[in-house]
C-alpha positions as CSV (number, residue, x, y, z in Angstrom):
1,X,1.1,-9.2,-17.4
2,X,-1.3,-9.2,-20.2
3,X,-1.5,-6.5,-23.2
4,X,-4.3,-6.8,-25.7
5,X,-5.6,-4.6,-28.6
6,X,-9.1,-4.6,-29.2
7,X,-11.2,-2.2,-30.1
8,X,-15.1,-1.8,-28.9
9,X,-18.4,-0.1,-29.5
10,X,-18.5,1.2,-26.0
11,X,-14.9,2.5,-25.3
12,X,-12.5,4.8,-27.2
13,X,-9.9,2.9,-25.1
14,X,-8.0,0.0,-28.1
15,X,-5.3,-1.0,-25.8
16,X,-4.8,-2.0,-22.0
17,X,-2.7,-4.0,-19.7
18,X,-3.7,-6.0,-17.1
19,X,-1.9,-7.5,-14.0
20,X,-2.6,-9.6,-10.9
21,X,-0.4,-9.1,-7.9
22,X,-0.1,-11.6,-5.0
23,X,-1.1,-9.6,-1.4
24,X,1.7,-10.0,0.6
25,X,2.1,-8.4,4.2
26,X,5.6,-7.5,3.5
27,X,6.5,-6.3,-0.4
28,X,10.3,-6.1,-1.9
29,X,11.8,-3.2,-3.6
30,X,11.9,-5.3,-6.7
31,X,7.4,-6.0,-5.9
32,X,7.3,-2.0,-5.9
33,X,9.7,-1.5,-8.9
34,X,7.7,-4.4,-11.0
35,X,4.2,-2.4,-10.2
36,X,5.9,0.9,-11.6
37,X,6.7,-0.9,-14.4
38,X,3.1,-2.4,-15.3
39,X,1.9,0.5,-14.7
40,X,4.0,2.4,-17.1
41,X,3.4,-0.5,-19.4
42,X,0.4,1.1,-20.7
43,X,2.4,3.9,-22.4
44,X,4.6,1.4,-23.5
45,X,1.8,-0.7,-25.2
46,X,0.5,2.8,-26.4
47,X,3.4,3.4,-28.6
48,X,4.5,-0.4,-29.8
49,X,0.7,-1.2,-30.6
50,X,-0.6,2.4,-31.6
51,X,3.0,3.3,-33.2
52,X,2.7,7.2,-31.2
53,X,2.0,7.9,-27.4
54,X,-1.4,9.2,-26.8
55,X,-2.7,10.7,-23.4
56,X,-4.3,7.5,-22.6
57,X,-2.3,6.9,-19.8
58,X,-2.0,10.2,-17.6
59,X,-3.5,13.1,-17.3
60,X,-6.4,12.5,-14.9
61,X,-6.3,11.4,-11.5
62,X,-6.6,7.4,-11.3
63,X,-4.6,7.4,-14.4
64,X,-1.6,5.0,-14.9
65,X,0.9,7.8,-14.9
66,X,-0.2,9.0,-11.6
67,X,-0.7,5.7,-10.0
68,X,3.3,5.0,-11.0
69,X,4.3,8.5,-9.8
70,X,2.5,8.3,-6.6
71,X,4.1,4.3,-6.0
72,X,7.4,6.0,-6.9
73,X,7.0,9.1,-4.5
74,X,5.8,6.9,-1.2
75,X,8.8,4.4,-2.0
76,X,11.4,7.1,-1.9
77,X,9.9,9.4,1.0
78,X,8.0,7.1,2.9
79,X,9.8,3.5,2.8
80,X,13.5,4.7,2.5
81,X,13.8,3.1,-1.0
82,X,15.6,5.6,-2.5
83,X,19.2,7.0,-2.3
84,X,18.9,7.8,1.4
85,X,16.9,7.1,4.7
86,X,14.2,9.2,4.9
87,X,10.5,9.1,6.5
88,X,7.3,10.9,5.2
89,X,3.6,10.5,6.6
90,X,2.0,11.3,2.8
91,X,0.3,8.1,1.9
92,X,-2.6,9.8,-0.5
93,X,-2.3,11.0,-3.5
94,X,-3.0,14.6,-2.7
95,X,-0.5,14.6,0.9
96,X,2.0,12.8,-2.1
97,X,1.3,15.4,-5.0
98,X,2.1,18.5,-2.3
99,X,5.2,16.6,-1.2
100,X,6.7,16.5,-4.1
101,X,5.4,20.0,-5.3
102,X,7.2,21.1,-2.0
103,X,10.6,19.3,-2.4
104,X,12.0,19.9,-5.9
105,X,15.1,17.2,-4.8
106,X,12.2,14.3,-4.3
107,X,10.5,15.3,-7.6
108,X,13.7,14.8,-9.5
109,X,14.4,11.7,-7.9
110,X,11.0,10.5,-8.9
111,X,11.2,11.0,-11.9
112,X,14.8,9.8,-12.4
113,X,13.3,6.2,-10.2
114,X,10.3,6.1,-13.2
115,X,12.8,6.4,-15.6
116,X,15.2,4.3,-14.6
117,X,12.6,1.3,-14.0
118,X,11.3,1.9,-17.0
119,X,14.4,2.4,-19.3
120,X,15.4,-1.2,-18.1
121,X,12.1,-2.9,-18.9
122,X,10.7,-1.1,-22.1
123,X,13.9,0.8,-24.2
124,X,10.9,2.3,-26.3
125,X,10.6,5.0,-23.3
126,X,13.9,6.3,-24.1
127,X,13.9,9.5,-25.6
128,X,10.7,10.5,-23.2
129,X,12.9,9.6,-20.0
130,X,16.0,11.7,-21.0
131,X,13.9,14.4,-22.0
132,X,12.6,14.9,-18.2
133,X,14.9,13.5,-16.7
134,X,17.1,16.7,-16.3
């Protein structure tokens, strides 16, 4: 995982993270948990580097956020990942969105999964995970 600061002529963007991750037929729990976590990194980097959290990292689909919400939701309804066994056909990111507008026990679960991976790997995201997290 790379994170650089730089700041150019042709971007507002002064931060990103990069990663490269193997292809593998079959992926772990932990391959899936590490990808939530780069993903997330780039809040992370936001705050350490920029010293606030900015909306860099969500708010548009594509974004960071999303990607690690969406990774999060298809591990826990799609791949039994999660607490229990359980089997959804959502793979996109609009069939995942309505899922988890449609089962308010999955979104909390996401969110609690994001949180969790997170709170291990970057303690900065602390105060933002307990404040959704309930």
């Amino acid at each position: 995982m790379t994170v650089q600061r730089f700041h150019s002529h042709r971007s507002e963007n002064t931060a990103f993270v990069s990663w490269i991750r193997n292809v593998h037929l079959q992926r772990s729990r932990e391959s899936y948990l590490n990808e939530i976590s780069m993903l997330l990194g780039g809040r992370a980097a936001e705050e350490v580097i920029l010293g606030t959290i900015h909306d860099g990292s969500g708010g548009v689909i594509g974004s960071d956020l999303q990607r690690a919400t969406d990774l999060a939701t298809y591990m826990l309804a799609a791949l039994g990942m999660g607490e229990g066994l359980s089997y959804s056909n959502a793979s996109d990111q609009k069939q995942l969105e309505k899922l988890r507008g449609s089962d308010p026990v999955l979104h909390r679960r996401v969110v609690r999964k994001s949180c969790a991976v997170t709170g291990k790997r970057w303690r900065n995201l602390h105060l933002w995970c307990g404040s959704v997290s309930s």
